[in-house]
N, CA, C and O atoms as a Tripos MOL2 file, in Angstrom:
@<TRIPOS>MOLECULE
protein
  304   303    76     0     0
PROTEIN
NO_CHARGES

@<TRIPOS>ATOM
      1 N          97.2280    4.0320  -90.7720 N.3       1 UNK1
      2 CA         96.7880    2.6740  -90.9410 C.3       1 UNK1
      3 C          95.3280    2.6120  -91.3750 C.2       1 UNK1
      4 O          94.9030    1.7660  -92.1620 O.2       1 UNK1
      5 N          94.5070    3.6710  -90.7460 N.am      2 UNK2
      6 CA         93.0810    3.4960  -90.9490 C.3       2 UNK2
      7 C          92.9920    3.6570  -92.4250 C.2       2 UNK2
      8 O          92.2890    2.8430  -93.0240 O.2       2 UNK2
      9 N          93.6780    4.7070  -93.1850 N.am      3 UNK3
     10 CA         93.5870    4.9170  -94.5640 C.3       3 UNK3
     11 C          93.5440    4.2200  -95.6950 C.2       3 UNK3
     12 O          92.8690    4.2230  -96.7250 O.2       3 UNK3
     13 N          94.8170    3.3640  -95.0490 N.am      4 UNK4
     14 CA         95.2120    2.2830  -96.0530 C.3       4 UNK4
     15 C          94.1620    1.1150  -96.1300 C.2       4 UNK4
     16 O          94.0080    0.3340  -97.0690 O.2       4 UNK4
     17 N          93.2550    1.1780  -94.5670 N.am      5 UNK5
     18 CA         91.9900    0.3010  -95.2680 C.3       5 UNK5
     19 C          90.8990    0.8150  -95.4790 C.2       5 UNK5
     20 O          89.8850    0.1490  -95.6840 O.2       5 UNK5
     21 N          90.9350    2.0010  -95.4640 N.am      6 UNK6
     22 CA         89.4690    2.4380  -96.8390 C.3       6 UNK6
     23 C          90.2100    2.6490  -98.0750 C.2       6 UNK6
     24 O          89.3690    2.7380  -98.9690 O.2       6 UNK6
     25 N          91.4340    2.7770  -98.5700 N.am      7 UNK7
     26 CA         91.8800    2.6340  -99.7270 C.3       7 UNK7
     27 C          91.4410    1.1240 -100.3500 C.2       7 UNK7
     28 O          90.8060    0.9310 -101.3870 O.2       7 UNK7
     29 N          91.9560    0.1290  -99.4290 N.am      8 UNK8
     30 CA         91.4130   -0.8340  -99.6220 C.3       8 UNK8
     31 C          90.1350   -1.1900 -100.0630 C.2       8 UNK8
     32 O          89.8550   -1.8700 -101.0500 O.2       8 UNK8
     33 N          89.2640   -0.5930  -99.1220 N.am      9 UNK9
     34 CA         87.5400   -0.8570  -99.5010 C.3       9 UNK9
     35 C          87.1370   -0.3340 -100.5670 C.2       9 UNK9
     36 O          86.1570   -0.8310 -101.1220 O.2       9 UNK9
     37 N          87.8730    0.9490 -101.1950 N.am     10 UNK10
     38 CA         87.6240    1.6220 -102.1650 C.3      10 UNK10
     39 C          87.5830    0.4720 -103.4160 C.2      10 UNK10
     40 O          86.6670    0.1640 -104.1790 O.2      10 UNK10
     41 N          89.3530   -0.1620 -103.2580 N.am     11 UNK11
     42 CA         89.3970   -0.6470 -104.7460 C.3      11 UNK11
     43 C          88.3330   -2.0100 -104.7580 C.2      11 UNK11
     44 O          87.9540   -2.5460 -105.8000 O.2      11 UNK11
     45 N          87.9530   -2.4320 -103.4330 N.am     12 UNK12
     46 CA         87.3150   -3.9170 -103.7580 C.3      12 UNK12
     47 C          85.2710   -3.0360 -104.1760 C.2      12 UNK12
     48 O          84.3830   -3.5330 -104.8680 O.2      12 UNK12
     49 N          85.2590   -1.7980 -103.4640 N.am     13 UNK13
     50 CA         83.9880   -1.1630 -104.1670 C.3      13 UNK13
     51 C          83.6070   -1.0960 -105.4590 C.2      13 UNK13
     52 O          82.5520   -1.4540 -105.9830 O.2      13 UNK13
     53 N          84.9520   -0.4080 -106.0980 N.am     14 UNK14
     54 CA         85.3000   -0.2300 -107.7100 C.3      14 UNK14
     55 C          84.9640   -1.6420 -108.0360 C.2      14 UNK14
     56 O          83.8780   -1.8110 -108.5900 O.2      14 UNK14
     57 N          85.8300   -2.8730 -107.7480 N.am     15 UNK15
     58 CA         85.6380   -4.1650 -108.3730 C.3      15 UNK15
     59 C          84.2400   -3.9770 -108.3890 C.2      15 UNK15
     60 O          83.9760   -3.7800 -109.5750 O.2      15 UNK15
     61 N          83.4320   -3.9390 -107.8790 N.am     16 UNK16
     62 CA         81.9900   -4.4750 -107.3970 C.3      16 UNK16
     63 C          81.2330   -3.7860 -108.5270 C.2      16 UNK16
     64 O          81.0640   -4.3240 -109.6210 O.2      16 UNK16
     65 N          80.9300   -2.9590 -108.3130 N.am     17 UNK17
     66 CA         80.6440   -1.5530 -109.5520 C.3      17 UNK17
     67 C          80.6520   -2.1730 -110.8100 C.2      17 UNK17
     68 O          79.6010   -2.4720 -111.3770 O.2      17 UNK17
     69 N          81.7150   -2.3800 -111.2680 N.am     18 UNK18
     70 CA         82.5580   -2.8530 -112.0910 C.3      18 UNK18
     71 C          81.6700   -4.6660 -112.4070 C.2      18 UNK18
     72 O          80.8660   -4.9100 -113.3060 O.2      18 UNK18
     73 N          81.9450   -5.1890 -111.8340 N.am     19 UNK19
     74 CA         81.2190   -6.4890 -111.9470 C.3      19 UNK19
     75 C          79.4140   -6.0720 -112.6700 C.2      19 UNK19
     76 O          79.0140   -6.4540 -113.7700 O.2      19 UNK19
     77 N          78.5760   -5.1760 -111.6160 N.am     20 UNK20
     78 CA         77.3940   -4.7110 -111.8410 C.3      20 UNK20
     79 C          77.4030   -4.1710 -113.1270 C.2      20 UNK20
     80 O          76.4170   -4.4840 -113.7940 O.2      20 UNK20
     81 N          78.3460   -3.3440 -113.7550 N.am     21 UNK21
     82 CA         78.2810   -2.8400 -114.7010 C.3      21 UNK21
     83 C          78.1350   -3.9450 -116.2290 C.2      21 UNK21
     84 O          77.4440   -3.8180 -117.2400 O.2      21 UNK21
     85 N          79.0850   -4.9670 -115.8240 N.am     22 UNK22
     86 CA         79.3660   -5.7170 -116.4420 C.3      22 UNK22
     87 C          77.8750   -6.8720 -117.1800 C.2      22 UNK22
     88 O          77.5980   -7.2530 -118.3180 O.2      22 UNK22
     89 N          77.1590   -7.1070 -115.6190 N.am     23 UNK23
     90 CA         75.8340   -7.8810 -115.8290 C.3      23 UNK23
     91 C          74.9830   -7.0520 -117.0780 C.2      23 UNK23
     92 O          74.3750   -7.7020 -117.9280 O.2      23 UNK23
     93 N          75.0090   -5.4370 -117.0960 N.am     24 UNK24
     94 CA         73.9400   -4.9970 -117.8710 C.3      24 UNK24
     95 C          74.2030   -4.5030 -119.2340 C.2      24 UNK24
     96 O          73.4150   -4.0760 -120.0770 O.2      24 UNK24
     97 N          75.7640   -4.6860 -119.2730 N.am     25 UNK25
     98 CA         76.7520   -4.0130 -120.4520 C.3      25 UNK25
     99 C          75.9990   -4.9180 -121.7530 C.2      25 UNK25
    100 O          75.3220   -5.9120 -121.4910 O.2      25 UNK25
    101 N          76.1740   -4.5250 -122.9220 N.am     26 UNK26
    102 CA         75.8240   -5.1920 -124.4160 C.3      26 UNK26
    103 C          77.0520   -5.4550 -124.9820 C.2      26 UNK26
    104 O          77.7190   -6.4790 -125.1390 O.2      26 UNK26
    105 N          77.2060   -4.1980 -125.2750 N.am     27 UNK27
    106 CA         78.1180   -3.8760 -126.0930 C.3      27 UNK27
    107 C          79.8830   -3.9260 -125.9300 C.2      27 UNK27
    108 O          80.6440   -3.2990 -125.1930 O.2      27 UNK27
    109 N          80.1640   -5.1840 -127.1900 N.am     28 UNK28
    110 CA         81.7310   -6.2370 -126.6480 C.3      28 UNK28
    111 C          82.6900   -5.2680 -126.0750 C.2      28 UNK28
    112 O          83.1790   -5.5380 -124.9780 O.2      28 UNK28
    113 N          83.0610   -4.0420 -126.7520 N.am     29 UNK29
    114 CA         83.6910   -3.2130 -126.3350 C.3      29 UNK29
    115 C          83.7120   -2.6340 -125.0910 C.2      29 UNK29
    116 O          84.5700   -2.7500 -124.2160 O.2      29 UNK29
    117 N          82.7590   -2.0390 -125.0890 N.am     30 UNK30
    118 CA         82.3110   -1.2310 -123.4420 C.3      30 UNK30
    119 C          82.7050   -2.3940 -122.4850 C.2      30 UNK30
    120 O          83.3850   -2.1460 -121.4890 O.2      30 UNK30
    121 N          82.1780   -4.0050 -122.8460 N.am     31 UNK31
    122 CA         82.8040   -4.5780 -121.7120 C.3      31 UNK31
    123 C          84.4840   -5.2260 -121.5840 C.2      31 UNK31
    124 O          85.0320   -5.7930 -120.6390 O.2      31 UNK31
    125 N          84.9070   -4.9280 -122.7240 N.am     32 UNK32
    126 CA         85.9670   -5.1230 -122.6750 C.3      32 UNK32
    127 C          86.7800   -3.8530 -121.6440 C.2      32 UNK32
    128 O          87.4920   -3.9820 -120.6490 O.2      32 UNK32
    129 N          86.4420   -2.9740 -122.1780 N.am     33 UNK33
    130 CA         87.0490   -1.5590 -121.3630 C.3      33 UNK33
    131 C          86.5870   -2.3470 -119.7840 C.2      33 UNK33
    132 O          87.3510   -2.8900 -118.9870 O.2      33 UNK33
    133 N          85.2970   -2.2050 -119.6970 N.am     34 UNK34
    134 CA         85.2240   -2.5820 -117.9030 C.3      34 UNK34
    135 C          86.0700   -3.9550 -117.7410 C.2      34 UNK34
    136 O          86.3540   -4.1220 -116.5550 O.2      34 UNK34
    137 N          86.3720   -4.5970 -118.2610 N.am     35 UNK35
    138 CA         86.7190   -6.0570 -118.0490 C.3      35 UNK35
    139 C          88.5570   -5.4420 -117.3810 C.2      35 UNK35
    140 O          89.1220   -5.7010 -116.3190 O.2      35 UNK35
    141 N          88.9570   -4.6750 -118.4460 N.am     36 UNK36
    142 CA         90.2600   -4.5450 -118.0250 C.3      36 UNK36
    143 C          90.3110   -3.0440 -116.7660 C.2      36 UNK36
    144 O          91.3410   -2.9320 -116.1010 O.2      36 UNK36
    145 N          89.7600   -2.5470 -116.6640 N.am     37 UNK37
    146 CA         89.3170   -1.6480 -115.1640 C.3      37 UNK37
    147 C          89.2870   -2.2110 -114.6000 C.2      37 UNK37
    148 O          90.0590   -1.9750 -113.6710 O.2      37 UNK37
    149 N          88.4440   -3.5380 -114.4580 N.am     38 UNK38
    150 CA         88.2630   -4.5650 -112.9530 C.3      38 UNK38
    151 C          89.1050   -4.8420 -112.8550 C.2      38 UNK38
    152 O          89.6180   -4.3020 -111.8750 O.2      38 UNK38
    153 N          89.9140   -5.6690 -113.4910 N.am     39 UNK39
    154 CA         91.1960   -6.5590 -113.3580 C.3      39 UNK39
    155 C          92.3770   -5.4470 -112.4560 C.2      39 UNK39
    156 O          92.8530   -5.7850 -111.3730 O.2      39 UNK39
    157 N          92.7450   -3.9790 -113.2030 N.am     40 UNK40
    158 CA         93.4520   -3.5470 -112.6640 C.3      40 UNK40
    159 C          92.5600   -3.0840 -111.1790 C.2      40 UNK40
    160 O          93.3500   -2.9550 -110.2450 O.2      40 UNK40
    161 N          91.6500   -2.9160 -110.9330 N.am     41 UNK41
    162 CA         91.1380   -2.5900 -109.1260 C.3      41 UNK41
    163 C          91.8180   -3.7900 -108.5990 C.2      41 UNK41
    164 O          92.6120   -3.6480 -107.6690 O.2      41 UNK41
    165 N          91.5450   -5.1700 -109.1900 N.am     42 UNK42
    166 CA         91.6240   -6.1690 -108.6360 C.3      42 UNK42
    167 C          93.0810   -6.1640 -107.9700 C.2      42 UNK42
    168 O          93.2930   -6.5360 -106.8160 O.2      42 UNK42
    169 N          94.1720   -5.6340 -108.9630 N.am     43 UNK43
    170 CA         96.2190   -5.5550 -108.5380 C.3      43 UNK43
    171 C          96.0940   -4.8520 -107.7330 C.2      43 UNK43
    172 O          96.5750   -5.2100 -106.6580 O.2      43 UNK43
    173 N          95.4530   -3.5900 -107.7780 N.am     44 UNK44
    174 CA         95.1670   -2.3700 -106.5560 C.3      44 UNK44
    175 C          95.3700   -3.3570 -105.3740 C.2      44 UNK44
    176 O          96.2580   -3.2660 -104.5270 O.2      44 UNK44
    177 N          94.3890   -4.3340 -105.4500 N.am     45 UNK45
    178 CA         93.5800   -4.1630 -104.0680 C.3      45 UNK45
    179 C          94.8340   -5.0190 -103.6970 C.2      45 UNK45
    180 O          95.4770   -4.4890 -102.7900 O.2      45 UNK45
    181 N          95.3910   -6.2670 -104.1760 N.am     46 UNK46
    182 CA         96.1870   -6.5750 -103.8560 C.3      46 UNK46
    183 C          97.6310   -5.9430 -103.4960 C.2      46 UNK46
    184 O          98.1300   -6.4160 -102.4760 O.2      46 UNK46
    185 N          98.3660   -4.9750 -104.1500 N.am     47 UNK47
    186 CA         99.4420   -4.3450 -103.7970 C.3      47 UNK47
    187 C          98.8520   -3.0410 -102.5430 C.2      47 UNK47
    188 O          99.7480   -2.3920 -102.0040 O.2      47 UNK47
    189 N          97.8620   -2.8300 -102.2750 N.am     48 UNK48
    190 CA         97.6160   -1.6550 -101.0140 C.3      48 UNK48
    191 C          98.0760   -3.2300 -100.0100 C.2      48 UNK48
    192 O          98.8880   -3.3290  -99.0900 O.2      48 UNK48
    193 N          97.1580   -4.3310 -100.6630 N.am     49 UNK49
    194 CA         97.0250   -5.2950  -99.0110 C.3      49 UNK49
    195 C          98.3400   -5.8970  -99.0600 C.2      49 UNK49
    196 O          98.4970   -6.5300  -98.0160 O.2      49 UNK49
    197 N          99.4890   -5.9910  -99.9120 N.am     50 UNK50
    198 CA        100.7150   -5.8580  -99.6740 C.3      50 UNK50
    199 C         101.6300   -5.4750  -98.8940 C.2      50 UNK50
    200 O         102.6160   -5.9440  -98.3260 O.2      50 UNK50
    201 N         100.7940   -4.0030  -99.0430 N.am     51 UNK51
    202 CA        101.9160   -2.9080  -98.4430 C.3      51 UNK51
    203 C         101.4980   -2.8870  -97.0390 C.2      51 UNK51
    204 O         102.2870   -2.5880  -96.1430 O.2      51 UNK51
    205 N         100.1780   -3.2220  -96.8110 N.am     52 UNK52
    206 CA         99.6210   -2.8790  -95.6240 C.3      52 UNK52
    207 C         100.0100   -3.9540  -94.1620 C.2      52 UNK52
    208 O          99.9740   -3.8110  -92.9400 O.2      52 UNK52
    209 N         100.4280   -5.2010  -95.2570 N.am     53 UNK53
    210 CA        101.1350   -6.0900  -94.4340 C.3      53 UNK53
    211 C         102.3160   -6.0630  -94.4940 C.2      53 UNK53
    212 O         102.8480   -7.0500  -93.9860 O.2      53 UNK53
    213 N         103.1840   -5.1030  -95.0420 N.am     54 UNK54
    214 CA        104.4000   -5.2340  -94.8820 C.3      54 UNK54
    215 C         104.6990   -3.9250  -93.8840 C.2      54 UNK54
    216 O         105.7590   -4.0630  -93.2730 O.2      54 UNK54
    217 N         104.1730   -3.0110  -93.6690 N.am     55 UNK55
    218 CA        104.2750   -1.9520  -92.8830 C.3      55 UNK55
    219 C         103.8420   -2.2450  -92.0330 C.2      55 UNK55
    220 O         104.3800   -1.6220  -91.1170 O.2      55 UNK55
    221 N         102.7100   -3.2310  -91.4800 N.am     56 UNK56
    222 CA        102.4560   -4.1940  -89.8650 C.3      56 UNK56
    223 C         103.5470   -4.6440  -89.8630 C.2      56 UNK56
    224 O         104.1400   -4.3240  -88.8330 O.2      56 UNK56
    225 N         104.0820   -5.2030  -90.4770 N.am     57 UNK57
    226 CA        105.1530   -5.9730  -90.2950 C.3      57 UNK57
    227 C         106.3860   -5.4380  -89.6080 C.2      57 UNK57
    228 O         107.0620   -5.9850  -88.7370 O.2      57 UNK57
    229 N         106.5580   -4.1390  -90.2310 N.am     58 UNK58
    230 CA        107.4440   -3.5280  -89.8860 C.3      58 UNK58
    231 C         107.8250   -2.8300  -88.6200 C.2      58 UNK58
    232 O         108.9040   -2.6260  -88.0630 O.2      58 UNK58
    233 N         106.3860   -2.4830  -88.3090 N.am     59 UNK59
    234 CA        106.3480   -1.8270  -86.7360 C.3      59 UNK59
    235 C         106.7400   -2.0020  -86.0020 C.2      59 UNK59
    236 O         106.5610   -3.1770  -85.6820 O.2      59 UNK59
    237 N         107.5240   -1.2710  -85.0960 N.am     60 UNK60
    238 CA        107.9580   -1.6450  -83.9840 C.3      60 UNK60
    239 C         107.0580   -2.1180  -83.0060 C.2      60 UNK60
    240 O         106.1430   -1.3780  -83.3660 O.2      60 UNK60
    241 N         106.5300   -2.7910  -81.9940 N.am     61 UNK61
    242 CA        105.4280   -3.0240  -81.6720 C.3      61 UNK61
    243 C         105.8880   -2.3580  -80.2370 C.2      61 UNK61
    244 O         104.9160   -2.0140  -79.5640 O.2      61 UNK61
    245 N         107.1620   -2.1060  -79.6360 N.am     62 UNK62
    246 CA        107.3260   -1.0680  -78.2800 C.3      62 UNK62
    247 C         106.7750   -0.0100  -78.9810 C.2      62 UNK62
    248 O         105.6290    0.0550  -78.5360 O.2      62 UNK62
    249 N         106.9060    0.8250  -79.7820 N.am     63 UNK63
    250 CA        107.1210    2.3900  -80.1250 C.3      63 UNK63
    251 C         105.5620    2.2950  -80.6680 C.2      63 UNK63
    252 O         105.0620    3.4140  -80.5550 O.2      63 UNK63
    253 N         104.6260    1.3500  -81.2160 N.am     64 UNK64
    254 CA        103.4770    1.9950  -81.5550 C.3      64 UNK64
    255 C         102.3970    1.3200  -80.9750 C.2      64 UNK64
    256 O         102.1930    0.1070  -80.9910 O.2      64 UNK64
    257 N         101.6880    2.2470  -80.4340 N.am     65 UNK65
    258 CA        100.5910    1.6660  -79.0750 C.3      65 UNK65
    259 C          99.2730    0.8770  -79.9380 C.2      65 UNK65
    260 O          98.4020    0.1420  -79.4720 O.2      65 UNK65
    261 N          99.4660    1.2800  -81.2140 N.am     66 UNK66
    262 CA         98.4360    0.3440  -81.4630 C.3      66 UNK66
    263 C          98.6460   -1.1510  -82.0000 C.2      66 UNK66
    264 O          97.8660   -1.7310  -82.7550 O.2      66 UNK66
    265 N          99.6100   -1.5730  -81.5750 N.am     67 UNK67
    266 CA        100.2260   -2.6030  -81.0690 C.3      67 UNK67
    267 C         100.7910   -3.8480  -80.4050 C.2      67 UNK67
    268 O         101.0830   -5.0140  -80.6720 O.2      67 UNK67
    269 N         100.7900   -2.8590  -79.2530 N.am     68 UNK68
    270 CA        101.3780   -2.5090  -77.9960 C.3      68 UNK68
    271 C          99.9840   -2.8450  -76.8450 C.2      68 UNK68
    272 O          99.4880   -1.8600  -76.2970 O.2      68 UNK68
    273 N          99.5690   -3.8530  -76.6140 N.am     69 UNK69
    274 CA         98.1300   -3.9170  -75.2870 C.3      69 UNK69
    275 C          98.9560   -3.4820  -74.2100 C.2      69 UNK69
    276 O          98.2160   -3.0540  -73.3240 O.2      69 UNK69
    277 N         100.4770   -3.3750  -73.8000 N.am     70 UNK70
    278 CA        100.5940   -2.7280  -72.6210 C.3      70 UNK70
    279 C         100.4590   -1.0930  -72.1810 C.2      70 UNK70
    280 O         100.6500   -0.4370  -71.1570 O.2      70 UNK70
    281 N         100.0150   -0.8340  -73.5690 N.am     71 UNK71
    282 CA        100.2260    0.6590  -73.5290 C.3      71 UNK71
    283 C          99.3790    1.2050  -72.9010 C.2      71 UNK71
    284 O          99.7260    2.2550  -72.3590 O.2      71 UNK71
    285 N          97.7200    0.6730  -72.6770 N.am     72 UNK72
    286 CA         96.5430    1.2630  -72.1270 C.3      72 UNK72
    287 C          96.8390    0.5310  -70.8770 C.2      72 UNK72
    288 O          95.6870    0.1830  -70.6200 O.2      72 UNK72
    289 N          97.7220   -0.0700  -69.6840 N.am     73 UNK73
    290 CA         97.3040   -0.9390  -69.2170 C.3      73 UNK73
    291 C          98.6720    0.7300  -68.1440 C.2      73 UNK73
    292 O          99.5960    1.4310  -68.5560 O.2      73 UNK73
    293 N          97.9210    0.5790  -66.6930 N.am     74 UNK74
    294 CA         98.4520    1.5420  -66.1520 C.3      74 UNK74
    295 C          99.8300    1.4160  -65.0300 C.2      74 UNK74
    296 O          99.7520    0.5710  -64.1380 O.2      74 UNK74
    297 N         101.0020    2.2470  -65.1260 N.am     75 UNK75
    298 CA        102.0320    1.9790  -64.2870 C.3      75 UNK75
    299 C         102.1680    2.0430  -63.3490 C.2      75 UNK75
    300 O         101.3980    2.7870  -62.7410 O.2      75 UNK75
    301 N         103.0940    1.4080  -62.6790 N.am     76 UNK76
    302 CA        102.7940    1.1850  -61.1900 C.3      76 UNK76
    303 C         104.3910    1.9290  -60.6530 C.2      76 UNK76
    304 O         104.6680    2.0000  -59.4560 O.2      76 UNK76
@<TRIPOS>BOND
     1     1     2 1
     2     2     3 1
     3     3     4 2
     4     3     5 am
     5     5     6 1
     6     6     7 1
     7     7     8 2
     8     7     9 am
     9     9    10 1
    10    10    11 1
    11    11    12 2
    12    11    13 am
    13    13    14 1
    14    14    15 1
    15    15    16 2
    16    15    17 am
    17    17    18 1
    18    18    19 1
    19    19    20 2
    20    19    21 am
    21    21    22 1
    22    22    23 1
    23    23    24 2
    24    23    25 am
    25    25    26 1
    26    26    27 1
    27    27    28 2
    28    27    29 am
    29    29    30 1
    30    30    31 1
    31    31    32 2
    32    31    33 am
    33    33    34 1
    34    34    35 1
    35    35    36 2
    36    35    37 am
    37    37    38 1
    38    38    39 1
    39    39    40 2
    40    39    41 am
    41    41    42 1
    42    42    43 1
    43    43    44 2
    44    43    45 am
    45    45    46 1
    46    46    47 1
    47    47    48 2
    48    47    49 am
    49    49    50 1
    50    50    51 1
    51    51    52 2
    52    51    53 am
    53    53    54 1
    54    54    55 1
    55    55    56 2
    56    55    57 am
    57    57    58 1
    58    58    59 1
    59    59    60 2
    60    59    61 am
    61    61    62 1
    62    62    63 1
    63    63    64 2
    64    63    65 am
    65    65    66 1
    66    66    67 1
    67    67    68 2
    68    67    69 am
    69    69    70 1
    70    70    71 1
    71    71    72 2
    72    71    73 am
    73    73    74 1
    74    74    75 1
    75    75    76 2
    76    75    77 am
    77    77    78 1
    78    78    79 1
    79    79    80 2
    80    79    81 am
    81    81    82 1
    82    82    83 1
    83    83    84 2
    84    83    85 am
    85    85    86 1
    86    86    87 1
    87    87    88 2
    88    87    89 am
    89    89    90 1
    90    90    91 1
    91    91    92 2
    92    91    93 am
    93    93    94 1
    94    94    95 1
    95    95    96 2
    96    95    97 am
    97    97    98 1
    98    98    99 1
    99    99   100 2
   100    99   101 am
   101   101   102 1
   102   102   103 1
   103   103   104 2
   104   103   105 am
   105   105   106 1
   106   106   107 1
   107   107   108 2
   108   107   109 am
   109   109   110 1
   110   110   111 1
   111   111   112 2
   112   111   113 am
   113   113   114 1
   114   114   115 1
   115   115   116 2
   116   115   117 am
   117   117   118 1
   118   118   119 1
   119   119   120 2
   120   119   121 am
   121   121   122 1
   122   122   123 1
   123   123   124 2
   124   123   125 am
   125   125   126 1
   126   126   127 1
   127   127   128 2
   128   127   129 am
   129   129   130 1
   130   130   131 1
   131   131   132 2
   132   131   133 am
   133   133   134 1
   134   134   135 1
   135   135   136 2
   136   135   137 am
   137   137   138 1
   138   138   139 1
   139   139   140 2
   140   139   141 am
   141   141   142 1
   142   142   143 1
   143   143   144 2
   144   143   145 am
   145   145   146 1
   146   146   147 1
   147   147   148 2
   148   147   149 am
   149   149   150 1
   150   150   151 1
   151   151   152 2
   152   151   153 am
   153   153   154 1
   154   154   155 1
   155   155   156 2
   156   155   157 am
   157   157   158 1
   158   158   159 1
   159   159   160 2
   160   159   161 am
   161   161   162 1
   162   162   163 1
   163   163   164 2
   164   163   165 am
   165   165   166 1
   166   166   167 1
   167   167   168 2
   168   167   169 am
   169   169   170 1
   170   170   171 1
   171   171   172 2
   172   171   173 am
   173   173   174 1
   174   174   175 1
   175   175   176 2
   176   175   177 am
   177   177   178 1
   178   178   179 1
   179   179   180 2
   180   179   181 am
   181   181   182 1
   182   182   183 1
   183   183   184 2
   184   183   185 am
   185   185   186 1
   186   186   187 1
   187   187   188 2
   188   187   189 am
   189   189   190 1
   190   190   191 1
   191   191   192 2
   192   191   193 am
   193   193   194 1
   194   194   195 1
   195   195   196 2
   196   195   197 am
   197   197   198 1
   198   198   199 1
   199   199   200 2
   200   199   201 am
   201   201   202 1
   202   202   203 1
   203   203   204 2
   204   203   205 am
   205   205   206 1
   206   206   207 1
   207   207   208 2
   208   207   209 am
   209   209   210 1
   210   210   211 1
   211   211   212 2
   212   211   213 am
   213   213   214 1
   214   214   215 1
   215   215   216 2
   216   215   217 am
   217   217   218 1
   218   218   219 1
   219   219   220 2
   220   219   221 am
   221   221   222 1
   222   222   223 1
   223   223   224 2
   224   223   225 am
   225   225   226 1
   226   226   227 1
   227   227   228 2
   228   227   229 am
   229   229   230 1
   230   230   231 1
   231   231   232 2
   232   231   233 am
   233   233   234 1
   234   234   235 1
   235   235   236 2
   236   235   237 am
   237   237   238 1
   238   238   239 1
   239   239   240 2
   240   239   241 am
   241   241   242 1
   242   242   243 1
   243   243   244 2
   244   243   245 am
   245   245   246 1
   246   246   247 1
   247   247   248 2
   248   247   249 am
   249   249   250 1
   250   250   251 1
   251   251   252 2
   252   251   253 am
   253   253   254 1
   254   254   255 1
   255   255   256 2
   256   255   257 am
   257   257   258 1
   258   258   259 1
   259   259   260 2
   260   259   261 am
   261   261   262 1
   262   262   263 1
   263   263   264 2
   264   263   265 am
   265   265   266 1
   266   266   267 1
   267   267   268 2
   268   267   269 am
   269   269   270 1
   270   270   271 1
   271   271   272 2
   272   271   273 am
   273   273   274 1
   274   274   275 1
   275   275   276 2
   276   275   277 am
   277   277   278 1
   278   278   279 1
   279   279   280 2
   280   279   281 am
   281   281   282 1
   282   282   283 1
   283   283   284 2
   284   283   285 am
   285   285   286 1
   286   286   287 1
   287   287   288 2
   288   287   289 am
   289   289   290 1
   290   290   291 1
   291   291   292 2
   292   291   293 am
   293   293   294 1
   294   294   295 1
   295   295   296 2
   296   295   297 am
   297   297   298 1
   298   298   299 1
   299   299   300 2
   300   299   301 am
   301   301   302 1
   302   302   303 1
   303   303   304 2
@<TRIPOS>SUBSTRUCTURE
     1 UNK1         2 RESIDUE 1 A UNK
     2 UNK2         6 RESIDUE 1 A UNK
     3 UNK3        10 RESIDUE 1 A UNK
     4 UNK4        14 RESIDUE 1 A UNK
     5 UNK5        18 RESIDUE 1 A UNK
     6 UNK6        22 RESIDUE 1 A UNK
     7 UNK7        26 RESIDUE 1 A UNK
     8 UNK8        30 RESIDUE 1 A UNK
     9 UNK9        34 RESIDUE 1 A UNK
    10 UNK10       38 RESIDUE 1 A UNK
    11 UNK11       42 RESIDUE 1 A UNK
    12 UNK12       46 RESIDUE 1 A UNK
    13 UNK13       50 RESIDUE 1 A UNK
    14 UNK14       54 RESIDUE 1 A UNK
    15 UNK15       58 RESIDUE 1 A UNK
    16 UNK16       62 RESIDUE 1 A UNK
    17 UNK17       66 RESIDUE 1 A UNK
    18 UNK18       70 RESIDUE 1 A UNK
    19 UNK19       74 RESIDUE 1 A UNK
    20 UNK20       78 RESIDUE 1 A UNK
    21 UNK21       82 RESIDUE 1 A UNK
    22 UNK22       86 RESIDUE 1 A UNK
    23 UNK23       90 RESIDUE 1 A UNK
    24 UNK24       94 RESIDUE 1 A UNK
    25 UNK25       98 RESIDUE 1 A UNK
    26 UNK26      102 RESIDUE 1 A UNK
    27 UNK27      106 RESIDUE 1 A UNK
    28 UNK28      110 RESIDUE 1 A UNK
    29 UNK29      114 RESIDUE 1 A UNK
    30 UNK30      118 RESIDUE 1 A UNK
    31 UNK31      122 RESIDUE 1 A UNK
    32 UNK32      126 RESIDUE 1 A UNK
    33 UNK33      130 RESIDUE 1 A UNK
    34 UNK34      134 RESIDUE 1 A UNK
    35 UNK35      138 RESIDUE 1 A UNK
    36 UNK36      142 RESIDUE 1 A UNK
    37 UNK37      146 RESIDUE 1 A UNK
    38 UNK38      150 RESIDUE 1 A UNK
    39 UNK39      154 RESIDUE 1 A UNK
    40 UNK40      158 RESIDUE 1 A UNK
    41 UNK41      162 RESIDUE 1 A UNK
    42 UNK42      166 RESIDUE 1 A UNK
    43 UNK43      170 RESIDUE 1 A UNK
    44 UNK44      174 RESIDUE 1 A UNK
    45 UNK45      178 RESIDUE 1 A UNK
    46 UNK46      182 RESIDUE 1 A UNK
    47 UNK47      186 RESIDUE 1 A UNK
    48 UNK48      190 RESIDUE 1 A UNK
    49 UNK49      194 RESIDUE 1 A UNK
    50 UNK50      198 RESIDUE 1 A UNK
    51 UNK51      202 RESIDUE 1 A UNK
    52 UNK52      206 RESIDUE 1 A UNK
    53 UNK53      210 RESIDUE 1 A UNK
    54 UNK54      214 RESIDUE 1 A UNK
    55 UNK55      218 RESIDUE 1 A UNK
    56 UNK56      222 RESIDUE 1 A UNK
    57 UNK57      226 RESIDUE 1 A UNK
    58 UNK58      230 RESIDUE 1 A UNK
    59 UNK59      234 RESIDUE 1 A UNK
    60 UNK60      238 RESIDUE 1 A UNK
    61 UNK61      242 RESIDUE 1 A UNK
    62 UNK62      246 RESIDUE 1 A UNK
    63 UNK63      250 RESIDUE 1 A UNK
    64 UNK64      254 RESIDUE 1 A UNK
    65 UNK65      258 RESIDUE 1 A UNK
    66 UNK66      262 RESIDUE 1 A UNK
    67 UNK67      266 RESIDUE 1 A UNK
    68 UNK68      270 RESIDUE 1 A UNK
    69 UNK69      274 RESIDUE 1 A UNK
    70 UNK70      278 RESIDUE 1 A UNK
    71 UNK71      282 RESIDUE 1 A UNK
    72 UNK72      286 RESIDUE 1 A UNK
    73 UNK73      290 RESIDUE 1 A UNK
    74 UNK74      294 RESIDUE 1 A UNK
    75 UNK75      298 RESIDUE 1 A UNK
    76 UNK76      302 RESIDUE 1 A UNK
């Protein structure tokens, strides 16, 4: 789970980059190339945060303690 949100942070980093690059770019081309790089970070970021809510979703919330608040809580 932790992965899937620095994958995340990754692609919204790239966007960012990408934006910066964009402020100092001249030349139509070069920003055309970055223009369509951003856009695709941008689907990234959306299909990881897709998946990332559909696999919460999916969890069993008995079987995975991070979940689960009864799991740290002690038996009697």
């Amino acid at each position: 789970m932790k992965s899937c949100s620095f994958i995340i942070a990754a692609e919204q980093k790239a966007r960012v980059t990408y934006d910066n690059i964009l402020r100092y770019a001249d030349d139509p081309d070069v920003k055309d190339a970055i223009r369509f790089l951003r856009e695709r970070e941008i689907v990234h970021y959306q299909r990881f945060g897709e998946g990332l809510r559909i696999l919460t979703d999916r969890l069993d919330s008995r079987n995975f303690y991070a979940f689960n608040p009864s799991f740290d809580t002690k038996r009697r």
